[in-house]
MARMARLO-156756 format. One record per atom (N, C-alpha, C, CB): x, y, z. Coordinates in steps of 0.001 Angstrom, whole numbers, padded with zeros to 6 digits, always signed. Glycine has a CB too. Layout:
N
XYZ
...
This chain:
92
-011238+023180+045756
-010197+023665+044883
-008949+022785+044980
-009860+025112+045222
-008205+022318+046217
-007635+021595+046849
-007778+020105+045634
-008294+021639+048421
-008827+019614+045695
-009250+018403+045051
-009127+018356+043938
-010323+018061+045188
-009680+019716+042804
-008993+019594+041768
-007389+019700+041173
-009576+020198+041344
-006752+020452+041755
-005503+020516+041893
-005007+018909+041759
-005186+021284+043231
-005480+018036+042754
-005221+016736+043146
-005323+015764+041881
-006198+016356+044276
-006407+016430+041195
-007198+015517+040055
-006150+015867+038929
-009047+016023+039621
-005836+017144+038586
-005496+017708+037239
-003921+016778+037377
-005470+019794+037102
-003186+016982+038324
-001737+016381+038640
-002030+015203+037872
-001241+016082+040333
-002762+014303+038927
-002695+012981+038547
-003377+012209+036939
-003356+012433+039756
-004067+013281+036610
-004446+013180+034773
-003318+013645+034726
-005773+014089+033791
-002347+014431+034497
-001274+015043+033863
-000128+013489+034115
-000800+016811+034746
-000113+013429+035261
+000792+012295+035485
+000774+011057+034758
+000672+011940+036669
-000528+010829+034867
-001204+009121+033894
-000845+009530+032381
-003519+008728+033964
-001388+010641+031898
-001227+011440+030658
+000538+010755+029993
-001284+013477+031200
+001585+011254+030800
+002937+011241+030829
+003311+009887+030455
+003477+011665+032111
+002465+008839+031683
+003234+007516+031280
+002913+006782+030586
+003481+006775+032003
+001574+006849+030157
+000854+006409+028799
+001744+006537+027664
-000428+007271+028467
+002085+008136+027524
+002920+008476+026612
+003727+007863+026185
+003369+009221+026782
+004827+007858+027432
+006341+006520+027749
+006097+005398+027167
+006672+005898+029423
+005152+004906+028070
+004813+003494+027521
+004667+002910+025905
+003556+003279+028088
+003903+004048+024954
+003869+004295+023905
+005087+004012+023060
+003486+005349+023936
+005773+005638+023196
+007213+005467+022944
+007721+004323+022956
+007926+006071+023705
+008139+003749+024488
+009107+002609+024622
+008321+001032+023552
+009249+002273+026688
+007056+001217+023300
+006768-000044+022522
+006738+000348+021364
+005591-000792+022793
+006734+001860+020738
+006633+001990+019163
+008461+002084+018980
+005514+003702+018510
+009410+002117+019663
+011094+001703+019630
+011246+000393+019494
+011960+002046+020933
+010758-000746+020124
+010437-001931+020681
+009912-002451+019020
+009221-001841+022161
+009096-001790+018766
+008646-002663+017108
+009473-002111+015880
+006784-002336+016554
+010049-000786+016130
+010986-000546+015280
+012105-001042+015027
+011193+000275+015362
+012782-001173+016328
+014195-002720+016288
+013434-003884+015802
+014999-003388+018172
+012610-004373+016206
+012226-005711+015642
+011979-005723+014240
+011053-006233+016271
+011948-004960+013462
+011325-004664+012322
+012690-004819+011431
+010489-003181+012334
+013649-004056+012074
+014986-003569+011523
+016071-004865+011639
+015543-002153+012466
+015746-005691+012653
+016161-006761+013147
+015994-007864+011836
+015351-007040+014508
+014308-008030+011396
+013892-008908+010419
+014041-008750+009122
+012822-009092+010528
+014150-007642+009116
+014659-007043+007698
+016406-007681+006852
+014826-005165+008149
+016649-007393+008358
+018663-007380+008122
+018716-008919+008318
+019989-006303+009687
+017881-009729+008809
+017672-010985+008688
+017708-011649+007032
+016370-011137+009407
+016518-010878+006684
+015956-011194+005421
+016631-010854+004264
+014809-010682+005317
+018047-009704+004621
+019127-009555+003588
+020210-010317+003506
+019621-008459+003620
+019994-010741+004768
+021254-011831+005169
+020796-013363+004181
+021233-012240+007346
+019474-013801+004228
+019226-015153+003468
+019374-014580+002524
+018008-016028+003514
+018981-013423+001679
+019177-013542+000265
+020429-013533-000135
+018576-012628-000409
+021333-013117+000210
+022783-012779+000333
+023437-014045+000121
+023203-012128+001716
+023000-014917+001004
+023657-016663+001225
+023259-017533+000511
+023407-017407+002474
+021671-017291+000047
+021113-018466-001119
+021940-018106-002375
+019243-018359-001551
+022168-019621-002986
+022821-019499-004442
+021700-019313-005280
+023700-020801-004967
+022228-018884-006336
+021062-018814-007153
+021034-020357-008175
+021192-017257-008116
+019910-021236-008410
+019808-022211-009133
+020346-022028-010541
+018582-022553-009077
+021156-023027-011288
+021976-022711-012349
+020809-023426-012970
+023629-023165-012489
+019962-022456-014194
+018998-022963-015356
+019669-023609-016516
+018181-021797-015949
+018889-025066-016913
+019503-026121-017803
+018919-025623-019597
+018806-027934-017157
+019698-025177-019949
+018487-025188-021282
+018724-027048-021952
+019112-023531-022991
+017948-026904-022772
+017909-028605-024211
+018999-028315-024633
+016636-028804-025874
+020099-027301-024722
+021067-027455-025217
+022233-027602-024761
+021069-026871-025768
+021650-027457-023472
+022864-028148-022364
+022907-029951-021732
+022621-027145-020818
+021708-029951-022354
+021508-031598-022096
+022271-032054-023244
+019812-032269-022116
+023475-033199-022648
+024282-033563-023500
+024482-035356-023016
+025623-032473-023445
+023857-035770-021755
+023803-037103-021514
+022493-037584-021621
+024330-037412-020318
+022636-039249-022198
+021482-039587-021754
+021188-039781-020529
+021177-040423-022237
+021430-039679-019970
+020694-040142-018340
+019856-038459-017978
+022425-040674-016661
+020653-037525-018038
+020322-036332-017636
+018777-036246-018655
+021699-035143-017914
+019024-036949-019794
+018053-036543-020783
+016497-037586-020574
+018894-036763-022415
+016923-038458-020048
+015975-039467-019140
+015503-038828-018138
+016619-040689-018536
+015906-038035-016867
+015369-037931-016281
+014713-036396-016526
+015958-038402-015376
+014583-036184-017474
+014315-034084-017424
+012765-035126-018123
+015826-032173-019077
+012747-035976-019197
+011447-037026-019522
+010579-037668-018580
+011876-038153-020171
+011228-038024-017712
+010426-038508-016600
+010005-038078-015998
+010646-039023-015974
+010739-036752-015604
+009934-035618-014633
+008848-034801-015064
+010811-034599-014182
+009250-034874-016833
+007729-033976-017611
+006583-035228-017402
+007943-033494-019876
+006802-036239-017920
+006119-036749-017942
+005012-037419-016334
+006815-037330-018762
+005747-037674-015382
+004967-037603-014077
+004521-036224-013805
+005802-038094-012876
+005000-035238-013888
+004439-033961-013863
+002634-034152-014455
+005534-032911-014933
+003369-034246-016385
+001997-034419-016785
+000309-035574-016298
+002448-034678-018029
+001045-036490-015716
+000132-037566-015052
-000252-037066-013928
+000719-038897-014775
+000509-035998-013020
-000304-035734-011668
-000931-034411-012485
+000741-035419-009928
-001015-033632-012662
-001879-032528-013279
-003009-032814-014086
-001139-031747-014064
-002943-033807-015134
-004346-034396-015749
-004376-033149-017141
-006051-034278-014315
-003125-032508-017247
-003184-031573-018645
-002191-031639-019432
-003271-030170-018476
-002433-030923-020509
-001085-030799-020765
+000098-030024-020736
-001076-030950-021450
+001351-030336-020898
+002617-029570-020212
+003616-029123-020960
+003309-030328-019301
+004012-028084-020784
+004883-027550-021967
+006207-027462-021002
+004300-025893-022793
+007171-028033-021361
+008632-028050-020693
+008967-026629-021141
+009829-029341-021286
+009394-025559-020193
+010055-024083-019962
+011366-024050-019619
+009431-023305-018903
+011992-024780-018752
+013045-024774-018263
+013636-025973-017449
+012980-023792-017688
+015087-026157-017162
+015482-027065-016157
+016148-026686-015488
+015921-028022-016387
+016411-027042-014162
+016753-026723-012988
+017196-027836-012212
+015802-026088-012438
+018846-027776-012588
+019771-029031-011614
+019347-028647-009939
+021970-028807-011864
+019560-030398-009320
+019635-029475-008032
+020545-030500-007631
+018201-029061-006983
+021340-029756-007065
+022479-030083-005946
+022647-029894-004393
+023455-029449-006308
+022980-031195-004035
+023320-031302-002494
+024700-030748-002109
+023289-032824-002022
């Protein structure tokens, strides 16, 4: 009788810290989670957004040279054909 007494404790005990252990790592992935998140609001927050070129904002030739050159190597690495949608300055 003695022995079970001995047994039931120590299942009850193991029982307990399993538990803990649980807990303390399902807290443990919840900060991390909350951590990456508030990360991930923070880059969107800081990226600019790219200013879109329409054909009617192309007003130089050079700008108008290179929006041609870029369709056109576009179209040579793809092997199809390409329909110009949009432009997109990019700045350093």
């Amino acid at each position: 009788m003695r022995l079970l007494t001995i047994f039931s404790d120590g299942i009850l005990m193991s029982l307990m810290s399993i538990l803990i252990v649980f807990a303390i790592l399902y807290l443990l992935t919840l900060s991390v989670s909350l951590i990456k998140e508030r990360n991930n609001l923070k880059q969107e927050i800081t990226q600019p957004s790219p200013s879109i070129v329409t054909i009617d904002d192309i007003l130089d030739e050079d700008m108008m040279v290179a929006v041609l050159t870029a369709s056109i190597d576009y179209r040579n690495e793809c092997k199809t054909d390409v329909k110009l949608v949009s432009v997109k300055e990019i700045t350093k």
